[in-house]
mmJSON file of the N, C-alpha and C atoms, coordinates in Angstrom:
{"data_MODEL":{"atom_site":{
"group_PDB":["ATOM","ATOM","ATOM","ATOM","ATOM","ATOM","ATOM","ATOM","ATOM","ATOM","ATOM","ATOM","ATOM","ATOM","ATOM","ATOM","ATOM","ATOM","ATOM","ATOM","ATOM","ATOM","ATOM","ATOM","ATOM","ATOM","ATOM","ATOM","ATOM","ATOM","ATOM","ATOM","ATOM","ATOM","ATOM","ATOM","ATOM","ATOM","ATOM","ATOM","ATOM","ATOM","ATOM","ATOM","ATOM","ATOM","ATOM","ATOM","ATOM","ATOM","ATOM","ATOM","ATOM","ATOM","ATOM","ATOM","ATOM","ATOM","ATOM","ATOM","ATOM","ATOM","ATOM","ATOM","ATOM","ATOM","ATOM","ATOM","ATOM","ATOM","ATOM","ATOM","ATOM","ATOM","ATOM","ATOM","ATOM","ATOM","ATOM","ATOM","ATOM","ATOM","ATOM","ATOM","ATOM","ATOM","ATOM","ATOM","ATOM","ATOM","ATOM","ATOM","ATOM","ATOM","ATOM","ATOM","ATOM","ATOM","ATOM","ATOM","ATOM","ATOM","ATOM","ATOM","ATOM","ATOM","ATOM","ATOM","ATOM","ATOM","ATOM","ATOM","ATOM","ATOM","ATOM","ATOM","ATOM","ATOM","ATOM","ATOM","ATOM","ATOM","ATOM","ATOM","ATOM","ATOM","ATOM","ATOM","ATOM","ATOM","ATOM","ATOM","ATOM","ATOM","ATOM","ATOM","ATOM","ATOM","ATOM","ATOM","ATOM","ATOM","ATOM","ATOM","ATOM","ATOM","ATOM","ATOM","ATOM","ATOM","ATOM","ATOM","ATOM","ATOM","ATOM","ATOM","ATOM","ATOM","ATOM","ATOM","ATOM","ATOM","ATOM","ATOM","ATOM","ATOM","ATOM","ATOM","ATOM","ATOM","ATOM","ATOM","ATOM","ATOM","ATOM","ATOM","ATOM","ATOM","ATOM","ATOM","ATOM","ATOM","ATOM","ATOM","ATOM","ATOM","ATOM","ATOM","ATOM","ATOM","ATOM","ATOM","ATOM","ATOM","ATOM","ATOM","ATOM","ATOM","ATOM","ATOM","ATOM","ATOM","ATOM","ATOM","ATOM","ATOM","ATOM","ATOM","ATOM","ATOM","ATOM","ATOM","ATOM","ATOM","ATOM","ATOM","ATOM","ATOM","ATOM","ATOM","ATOM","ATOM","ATOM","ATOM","ATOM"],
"id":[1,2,3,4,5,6,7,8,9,10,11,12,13,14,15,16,17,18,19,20,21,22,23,24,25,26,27,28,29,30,31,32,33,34,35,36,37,38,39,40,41,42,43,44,45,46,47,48,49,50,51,52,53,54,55,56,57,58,59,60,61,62,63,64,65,66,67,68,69,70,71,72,73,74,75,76,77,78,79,80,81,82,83,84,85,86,87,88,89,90,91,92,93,94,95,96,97,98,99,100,101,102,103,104,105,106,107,108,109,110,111,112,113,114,115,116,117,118,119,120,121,122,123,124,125,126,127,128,129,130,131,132,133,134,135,136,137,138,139,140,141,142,143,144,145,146,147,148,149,150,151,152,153,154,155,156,157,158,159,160,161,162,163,164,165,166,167,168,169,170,171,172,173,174,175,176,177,178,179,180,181,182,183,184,185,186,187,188,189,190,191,192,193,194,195,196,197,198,199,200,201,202,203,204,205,206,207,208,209,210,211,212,213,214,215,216,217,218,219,220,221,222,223,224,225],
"type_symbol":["N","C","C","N","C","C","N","C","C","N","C","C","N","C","C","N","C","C","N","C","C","N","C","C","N","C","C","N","C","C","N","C","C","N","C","C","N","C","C","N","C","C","N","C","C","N","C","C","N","C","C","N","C","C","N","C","C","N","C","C","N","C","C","N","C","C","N","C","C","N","C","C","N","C","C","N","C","C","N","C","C","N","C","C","N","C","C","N","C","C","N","C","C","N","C","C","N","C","C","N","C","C","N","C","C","N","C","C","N","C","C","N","C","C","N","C","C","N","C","C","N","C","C","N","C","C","N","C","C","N","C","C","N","C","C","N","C","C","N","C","C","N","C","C","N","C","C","N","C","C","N","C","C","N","C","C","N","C","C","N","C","C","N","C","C","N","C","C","N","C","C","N","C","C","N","C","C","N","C","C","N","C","C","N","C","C","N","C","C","N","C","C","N","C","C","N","C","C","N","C","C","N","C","C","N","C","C","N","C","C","N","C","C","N","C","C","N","C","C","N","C","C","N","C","C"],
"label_atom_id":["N","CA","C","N","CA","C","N","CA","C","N","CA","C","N","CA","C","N","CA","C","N","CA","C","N","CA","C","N","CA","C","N","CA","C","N","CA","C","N","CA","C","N","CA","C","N","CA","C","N","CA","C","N","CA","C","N","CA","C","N","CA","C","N","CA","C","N","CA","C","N","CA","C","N","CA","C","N","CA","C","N","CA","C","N","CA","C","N","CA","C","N","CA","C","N","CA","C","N","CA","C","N","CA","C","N","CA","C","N","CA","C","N","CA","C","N","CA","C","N","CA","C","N","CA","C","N","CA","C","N","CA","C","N","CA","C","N","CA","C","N","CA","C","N","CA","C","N","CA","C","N","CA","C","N","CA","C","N","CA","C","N","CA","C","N","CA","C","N","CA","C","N","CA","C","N","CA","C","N","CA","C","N","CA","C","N","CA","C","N","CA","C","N","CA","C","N","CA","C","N","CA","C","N","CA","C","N","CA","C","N","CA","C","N","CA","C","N","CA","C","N","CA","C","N","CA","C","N","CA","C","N","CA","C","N","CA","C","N","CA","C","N","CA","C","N","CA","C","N","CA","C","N","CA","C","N","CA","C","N","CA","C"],
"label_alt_id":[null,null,null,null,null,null,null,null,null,null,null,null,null,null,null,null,null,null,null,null,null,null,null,null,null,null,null,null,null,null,null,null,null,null,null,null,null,null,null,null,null,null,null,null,null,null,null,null,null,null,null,null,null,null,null,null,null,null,null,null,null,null,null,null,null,null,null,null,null,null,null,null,null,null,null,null,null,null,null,null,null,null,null,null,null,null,null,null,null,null,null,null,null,null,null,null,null,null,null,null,null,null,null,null,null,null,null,null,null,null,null,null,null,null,null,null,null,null,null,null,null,null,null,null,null,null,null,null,null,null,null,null,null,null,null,null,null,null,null,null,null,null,null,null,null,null,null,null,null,null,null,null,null,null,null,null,null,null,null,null,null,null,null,null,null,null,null,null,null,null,null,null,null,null,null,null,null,null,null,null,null,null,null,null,null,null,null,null,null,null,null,null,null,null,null,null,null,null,null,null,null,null,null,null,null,null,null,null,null,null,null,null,null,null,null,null,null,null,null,null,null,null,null,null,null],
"label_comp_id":["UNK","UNK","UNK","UNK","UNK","UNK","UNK","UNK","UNK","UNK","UNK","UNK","UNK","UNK","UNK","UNK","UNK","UNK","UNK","UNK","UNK","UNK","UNK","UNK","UNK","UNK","UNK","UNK","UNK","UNK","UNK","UNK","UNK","UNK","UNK","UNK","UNK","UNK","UNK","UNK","UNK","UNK","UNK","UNK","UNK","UNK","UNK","UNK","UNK","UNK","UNK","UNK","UNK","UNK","UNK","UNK","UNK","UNK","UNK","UNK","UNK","UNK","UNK","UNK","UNK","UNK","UNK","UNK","UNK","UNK","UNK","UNK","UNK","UNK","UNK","UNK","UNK","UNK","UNK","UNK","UNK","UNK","UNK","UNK","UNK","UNK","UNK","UNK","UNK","UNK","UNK","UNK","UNK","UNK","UNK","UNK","UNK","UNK","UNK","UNK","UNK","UNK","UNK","UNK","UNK","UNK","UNK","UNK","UNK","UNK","UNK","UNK","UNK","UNK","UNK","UNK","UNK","UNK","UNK","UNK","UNK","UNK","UNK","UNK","UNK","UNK","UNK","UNK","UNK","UNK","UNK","UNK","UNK","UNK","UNK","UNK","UNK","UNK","UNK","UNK","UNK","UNK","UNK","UNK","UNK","UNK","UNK","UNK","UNK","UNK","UNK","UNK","UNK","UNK","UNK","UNK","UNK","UNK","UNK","UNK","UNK","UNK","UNK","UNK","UNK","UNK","UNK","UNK","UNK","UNK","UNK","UNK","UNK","UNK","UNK","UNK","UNK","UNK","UNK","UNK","UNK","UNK","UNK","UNK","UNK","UNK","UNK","UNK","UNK","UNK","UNK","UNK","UNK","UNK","UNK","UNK","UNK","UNK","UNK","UNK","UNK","UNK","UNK","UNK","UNK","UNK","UNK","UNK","UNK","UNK","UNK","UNK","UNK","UNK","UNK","UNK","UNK","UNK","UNK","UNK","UNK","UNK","UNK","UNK","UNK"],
"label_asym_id":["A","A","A","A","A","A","A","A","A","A","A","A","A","A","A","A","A","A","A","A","A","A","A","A","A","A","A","A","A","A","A","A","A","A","A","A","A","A","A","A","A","A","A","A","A","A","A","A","A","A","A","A","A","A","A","A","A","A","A","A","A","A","A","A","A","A","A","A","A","A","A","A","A","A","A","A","A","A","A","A","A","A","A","A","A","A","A","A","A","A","A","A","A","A","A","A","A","A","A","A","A","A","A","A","A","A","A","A","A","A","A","A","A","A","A","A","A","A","A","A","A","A","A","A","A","A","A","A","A","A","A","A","A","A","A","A","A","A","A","A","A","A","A","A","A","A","A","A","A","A","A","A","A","A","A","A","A","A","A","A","A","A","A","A","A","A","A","A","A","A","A","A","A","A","A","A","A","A","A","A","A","A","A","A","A","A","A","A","A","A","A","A","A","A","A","A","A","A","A","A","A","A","A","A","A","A","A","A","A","A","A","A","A","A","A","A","A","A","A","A","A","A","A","A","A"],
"label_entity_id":["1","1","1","1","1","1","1","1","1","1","1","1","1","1","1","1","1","1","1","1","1","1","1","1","1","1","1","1","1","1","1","1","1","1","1","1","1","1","1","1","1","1","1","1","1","1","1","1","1","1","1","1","1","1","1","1","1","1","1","1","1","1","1","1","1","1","1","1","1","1","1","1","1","1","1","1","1","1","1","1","1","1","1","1","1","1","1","1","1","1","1","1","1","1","1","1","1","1","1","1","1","1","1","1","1","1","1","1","1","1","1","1","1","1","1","1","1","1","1","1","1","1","1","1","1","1","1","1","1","1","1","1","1","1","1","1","1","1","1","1","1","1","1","1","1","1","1","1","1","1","1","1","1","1","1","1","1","1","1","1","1","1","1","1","1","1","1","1","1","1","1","1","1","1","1","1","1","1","1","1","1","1","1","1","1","1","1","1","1","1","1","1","1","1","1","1","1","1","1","1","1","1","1","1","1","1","1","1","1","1","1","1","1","1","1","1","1","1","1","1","1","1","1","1","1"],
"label_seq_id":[1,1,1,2,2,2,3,3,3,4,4,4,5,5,5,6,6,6,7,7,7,8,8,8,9,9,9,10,10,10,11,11,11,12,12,12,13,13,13,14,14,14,15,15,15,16,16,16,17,17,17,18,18,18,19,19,19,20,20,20,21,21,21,22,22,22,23,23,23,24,24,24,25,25,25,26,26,26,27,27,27,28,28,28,29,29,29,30,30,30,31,31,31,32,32,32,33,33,33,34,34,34,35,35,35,36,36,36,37,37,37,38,38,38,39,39,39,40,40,40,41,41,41,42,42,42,43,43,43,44,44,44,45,45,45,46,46,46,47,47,47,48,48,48,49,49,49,50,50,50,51,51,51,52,52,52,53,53,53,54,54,54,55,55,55,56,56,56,57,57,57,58,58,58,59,59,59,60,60,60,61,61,61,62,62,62,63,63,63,64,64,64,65,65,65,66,66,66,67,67,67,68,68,68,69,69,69,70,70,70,71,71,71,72,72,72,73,73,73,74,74,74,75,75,75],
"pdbx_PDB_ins_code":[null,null,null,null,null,null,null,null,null,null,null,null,null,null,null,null,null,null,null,null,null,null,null,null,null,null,null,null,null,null,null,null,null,null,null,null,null,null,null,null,null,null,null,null,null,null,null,null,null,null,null,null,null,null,null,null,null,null,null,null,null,null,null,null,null,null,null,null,null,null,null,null,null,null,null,null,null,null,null,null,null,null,null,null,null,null,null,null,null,null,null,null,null,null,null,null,null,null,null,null,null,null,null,null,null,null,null,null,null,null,null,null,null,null,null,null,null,null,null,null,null,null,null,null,null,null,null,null,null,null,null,null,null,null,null,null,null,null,null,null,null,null,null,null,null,null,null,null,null,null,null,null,null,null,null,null,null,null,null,null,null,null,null,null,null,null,null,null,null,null,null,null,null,null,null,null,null,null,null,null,null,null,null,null,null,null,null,null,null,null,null,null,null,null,null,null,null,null,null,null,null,null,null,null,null,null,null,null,null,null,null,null,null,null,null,null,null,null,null,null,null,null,null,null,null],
"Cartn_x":[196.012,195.706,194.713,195.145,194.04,193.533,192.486,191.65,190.713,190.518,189.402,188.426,189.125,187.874,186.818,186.883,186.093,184.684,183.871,182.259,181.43,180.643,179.973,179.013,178.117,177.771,178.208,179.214,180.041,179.774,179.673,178.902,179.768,180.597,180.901,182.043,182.101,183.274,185.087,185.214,186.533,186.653,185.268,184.793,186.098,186.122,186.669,185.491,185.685,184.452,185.42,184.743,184.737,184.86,185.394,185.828,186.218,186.29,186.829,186.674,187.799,187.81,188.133,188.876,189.496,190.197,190.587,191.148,192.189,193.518,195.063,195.605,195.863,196.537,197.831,198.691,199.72,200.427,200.612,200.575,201.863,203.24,204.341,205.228,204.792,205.741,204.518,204.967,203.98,203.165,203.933,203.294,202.048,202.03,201.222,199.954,200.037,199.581,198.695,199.42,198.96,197.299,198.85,197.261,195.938,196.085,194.836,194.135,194.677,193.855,193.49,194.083,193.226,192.018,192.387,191.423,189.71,190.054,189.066,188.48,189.506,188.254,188.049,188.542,187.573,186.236,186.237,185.58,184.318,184.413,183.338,183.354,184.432,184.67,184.84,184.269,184.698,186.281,186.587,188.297,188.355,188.844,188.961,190.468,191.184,193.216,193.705,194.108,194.588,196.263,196.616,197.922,199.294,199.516,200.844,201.316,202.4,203.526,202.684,202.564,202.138,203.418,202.321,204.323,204.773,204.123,204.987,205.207,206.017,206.691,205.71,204.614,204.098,203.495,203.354,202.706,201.416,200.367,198.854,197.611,196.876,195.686,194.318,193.072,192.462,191.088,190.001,188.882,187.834,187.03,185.611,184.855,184.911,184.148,183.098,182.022,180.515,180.276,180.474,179.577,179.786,181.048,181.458,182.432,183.63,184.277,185.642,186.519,187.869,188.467,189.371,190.475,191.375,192.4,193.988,194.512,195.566,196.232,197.248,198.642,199.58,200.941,202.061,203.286,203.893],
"Cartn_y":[44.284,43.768,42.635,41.619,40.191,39.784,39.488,39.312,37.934,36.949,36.041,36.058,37.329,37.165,38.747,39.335,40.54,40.187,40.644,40.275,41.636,41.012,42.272,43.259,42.485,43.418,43.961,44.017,44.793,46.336,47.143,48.441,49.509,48.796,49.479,50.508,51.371,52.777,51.946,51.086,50.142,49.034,48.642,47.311,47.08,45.955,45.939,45.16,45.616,45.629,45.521,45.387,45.7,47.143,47.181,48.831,49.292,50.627,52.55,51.804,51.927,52.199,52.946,53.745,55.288,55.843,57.199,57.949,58.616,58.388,58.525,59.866,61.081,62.27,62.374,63.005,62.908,64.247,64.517,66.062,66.531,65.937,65.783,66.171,66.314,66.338,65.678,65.793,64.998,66.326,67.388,67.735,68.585,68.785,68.547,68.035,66.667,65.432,65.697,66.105,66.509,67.958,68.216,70.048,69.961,69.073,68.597,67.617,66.423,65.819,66.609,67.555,68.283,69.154,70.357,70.899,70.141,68.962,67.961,67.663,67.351,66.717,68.49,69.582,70.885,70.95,70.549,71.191,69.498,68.985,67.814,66.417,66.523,64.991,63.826,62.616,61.468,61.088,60.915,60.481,58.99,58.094,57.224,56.124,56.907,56.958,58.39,58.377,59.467,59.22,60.713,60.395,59.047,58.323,57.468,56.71,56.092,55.702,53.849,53.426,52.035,51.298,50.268,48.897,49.001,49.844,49.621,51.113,51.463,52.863,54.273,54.248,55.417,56.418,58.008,58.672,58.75,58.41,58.775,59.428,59.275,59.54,59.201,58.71,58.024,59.187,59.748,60.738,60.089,59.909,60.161,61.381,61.226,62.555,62.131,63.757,63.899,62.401,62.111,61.111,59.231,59.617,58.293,57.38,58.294,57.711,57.862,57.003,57.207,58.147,59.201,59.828,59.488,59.073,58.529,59.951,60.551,61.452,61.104,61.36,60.392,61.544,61.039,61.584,60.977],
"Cartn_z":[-20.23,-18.921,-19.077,-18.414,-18.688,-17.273,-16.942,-15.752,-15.566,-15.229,-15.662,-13.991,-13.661,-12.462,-12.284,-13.419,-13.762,-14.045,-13.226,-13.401,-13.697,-14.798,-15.059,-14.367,-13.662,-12.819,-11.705,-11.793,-10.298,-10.837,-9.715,-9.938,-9.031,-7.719,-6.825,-7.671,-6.963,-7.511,-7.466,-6.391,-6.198,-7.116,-7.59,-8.351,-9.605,-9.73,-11.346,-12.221,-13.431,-14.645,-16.102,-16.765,-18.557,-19.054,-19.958,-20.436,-19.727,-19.587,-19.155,-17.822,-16.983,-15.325,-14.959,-15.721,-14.39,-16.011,-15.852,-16.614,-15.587,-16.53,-15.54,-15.73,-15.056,-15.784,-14.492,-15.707,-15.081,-14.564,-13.034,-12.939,-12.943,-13.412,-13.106,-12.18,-11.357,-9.94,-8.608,-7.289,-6.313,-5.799,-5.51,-4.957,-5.928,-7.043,-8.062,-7.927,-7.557,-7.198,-5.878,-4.59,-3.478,-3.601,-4.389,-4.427,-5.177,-6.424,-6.92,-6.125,-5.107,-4.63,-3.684,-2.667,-1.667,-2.148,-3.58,-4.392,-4.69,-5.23,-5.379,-3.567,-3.034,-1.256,-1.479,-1.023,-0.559,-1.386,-2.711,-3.761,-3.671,-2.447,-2.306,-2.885,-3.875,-4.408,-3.288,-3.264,-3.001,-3.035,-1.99,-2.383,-2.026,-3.087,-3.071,-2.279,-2.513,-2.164,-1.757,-0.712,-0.797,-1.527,-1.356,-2.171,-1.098,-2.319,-1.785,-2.585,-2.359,-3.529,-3.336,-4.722,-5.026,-5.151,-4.867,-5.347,-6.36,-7.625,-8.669,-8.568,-7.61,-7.51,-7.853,-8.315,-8.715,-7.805,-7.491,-6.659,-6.948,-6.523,-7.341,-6.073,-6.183,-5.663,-6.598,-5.771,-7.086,-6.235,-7.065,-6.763,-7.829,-6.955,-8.094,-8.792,-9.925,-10.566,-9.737,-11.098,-10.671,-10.856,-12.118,-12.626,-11.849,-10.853,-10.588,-11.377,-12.31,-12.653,-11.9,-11.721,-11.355,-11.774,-10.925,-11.617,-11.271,-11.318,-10.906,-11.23,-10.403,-10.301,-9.799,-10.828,-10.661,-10.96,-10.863,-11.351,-12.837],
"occupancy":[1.0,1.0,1.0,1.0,1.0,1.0,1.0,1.0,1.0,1.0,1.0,1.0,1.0,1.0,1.0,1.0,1.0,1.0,1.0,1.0,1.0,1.0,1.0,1.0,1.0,1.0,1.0,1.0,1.0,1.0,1.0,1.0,1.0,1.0,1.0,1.0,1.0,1.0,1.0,1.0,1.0,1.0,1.0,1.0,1.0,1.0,1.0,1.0,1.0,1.0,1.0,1.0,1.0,1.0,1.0,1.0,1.0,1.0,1.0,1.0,1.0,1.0,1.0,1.0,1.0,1.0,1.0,1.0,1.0,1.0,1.0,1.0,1.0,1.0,1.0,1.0,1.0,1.0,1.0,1.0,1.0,1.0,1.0,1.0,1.0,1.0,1.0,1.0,1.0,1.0,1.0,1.0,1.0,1.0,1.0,1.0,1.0,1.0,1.0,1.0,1.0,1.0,1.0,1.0,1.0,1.0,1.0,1.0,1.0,1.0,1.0,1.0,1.0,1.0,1.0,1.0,1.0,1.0,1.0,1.0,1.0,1.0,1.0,1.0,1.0,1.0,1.0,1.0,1.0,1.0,1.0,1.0,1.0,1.0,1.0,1.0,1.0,1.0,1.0,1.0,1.0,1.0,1.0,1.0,1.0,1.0,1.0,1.0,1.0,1.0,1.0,1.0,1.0,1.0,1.0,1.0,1.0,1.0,1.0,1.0,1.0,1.0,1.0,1.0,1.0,1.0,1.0,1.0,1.0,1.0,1.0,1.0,1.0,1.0,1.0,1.0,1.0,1.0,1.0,1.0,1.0,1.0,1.0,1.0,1.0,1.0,1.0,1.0,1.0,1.0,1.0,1.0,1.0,1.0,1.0,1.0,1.0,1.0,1.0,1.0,1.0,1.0,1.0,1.0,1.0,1.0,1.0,1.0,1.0,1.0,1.0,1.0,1.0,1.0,1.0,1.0,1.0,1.0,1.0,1.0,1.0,1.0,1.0,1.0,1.0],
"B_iso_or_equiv":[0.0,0.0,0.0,0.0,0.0,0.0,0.0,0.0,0.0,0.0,0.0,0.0,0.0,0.0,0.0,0.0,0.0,0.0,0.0,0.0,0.0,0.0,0.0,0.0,0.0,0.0,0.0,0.0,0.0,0.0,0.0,0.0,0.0,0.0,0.0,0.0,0.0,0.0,0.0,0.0,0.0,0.0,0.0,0.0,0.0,0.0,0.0,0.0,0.0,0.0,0.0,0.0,0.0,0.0,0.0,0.0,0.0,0.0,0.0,0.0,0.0,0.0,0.0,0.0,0.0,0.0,0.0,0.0,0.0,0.0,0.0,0.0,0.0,0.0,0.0,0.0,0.0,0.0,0.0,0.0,0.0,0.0,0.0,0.0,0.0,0.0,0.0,0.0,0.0,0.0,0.0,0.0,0.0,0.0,0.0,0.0,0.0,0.0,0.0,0.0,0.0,0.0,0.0,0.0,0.0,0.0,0.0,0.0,0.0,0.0,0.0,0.0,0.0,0.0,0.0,0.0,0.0,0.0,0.0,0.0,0.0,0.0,0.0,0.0,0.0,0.0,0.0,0.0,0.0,0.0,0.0,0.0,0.0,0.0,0.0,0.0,0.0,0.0,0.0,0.0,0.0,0.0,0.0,0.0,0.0,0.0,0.0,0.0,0.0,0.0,0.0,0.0,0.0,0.0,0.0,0.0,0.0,0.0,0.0,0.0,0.0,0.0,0.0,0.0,0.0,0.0,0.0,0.0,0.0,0.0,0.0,0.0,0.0,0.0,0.0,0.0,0.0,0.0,0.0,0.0,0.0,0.0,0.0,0.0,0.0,0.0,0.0,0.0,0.0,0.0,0.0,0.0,0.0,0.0,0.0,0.0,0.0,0.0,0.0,0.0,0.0,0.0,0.0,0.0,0.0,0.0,0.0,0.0,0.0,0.0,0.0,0.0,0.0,0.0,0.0,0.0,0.0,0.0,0.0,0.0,0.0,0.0,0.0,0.0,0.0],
"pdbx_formal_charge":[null,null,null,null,null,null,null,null,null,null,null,null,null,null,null,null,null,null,null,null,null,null,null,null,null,null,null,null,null,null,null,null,null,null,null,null,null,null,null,null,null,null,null,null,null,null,null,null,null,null,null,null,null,null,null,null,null,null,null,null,null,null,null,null,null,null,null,null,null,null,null,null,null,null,null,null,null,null,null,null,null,null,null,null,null,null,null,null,null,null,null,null,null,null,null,null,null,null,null,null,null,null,null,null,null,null,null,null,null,null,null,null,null,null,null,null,null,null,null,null,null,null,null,null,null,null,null,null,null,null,null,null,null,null,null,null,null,null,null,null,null,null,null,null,null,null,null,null,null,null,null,null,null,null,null,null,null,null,null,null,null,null,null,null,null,null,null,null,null,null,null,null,null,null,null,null,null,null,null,null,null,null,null,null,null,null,null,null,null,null,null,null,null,null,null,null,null,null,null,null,null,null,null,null,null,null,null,null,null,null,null,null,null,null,null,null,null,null,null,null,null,null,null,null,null],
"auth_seq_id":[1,1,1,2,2,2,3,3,3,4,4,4,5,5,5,6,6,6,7,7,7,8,8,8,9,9,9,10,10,10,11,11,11,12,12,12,13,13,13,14,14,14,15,15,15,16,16,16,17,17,17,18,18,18,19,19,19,20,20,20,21,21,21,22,22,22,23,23,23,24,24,24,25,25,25,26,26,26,27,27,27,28,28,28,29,29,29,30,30,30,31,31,31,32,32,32,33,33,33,34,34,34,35,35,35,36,36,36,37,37,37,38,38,38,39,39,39,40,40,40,41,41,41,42,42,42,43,43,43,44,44,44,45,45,45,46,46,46,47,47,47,48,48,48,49,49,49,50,50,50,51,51,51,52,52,52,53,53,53,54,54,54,55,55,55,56,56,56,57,57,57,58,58,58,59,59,59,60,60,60,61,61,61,62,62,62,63,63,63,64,64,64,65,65,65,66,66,66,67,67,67,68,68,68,69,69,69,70,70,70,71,71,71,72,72,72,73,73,73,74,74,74,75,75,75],
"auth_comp_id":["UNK","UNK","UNK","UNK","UNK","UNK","UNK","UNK","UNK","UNK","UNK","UNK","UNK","UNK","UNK","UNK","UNK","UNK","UNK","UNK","UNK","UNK","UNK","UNK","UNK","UNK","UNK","UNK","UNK","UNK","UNK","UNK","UNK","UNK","UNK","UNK","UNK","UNK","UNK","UNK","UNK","UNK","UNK","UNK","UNK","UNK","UNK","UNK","UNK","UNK","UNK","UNK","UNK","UNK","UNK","UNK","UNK","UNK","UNK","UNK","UNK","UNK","UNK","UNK","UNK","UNK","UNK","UNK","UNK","UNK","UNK","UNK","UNK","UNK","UNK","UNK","UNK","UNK","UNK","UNK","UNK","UNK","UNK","UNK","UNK","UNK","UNK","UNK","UNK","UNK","UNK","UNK","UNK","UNK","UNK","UNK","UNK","UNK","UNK","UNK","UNK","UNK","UNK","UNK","UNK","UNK","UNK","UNK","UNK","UNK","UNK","UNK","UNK","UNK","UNK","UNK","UNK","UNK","UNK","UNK","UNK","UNK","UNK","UNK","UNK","UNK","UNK","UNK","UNK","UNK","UNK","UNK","UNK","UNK","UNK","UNK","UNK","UNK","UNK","UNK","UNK","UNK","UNK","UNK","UNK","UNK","UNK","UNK","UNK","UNK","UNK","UNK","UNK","UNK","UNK","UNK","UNK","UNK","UNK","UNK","UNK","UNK","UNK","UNK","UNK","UNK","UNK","UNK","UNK","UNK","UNK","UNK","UNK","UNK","UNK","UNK","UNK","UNK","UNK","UNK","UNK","UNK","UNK","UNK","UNK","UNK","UNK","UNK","UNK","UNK","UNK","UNK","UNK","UNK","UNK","UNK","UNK","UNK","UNK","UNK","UNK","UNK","UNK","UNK","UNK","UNK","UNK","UNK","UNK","UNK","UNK","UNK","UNK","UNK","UNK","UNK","UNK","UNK","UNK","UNK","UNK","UNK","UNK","UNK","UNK"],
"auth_asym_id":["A","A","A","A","A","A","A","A","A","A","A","A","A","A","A","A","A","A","A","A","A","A","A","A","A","A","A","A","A","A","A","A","A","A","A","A","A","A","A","A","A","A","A","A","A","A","A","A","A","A","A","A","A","A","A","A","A","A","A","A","A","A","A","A","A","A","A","A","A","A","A","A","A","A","A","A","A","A","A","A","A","A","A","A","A","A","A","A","A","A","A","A","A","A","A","A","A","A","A","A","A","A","A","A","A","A","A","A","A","A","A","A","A","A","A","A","A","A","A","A","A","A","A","A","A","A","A","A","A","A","A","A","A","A","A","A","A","A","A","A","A","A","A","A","A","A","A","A","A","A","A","A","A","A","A","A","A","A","A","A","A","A","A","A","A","A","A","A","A","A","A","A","A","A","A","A","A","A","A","A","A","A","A","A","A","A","A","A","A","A","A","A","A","A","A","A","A","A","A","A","A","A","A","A","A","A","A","A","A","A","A","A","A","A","A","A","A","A","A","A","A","A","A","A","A"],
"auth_atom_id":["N","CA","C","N","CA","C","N","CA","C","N","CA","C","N","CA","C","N","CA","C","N","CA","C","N","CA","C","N","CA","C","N","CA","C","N","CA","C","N","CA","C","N","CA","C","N","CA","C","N","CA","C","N","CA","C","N","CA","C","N","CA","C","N","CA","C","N","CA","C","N","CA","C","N","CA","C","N","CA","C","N","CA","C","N","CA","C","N","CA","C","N","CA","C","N","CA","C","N","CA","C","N","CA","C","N","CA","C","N","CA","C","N","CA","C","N","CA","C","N","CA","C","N","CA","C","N","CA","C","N","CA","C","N","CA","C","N","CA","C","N","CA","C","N","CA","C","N","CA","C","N","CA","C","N","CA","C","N","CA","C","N","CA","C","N","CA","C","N","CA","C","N","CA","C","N","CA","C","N","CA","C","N","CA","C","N","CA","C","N","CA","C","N","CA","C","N","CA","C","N","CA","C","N","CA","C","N","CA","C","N","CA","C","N","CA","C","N","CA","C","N","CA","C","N","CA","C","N","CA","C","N","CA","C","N","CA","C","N","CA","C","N","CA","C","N","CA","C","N","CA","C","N","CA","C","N","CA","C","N","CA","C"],
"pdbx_PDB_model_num":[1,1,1,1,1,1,1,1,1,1,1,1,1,1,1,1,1,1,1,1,1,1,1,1,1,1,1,1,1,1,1,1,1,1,1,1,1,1,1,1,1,1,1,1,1,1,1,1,1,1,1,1,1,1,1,1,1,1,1,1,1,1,1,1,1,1,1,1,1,1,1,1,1,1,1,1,1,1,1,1,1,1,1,1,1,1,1,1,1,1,1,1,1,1,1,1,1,1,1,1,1,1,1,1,1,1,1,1,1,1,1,1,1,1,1,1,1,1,1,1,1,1,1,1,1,1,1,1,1,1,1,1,1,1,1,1,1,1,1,1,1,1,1,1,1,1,1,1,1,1,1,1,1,1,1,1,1,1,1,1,1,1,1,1,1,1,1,1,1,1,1,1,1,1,1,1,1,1,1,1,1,1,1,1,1,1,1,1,1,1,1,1,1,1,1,1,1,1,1,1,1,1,1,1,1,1,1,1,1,1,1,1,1,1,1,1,1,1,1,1,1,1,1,1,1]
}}}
């Protein structure tokens, strides 16, 4: 992936940056997908996306850990 408009101090949780942005797991089916992102909002996580299909066809949902990293939860 190549970017020439990534700035380093961007900090926000949506931001784009340098290195690690999100870690992708794949739950293989949607509704998979659905029950972990609801699990995560009950259990207090930040939800970033809720679940829905992207232009490049994929099902995901994106949550912030503790620490403020992305989780993509995807098919």
């Amino acid at each position: 992936m190549h970017s020439s408009s990534v700035r380093l101090e961007s900090s926000a949780a949506c931001g784009q940056r340098f290195g690690l942005t999100h870690l992708a797991f794949s739950m293989g089916c949607e509704q998979a997908v659905a029950e972990l992102t609801e699990r995560f909002r009950a259990d207090g996580f930040r939800l970033l996306e809720d679940p829905r299909r992207t232009g490049d066809c994929y099902y995901e949902s994106v949550v912030l850990d503790a620490d403020g990293n992305r989780l993509e939860i995807t098919v």
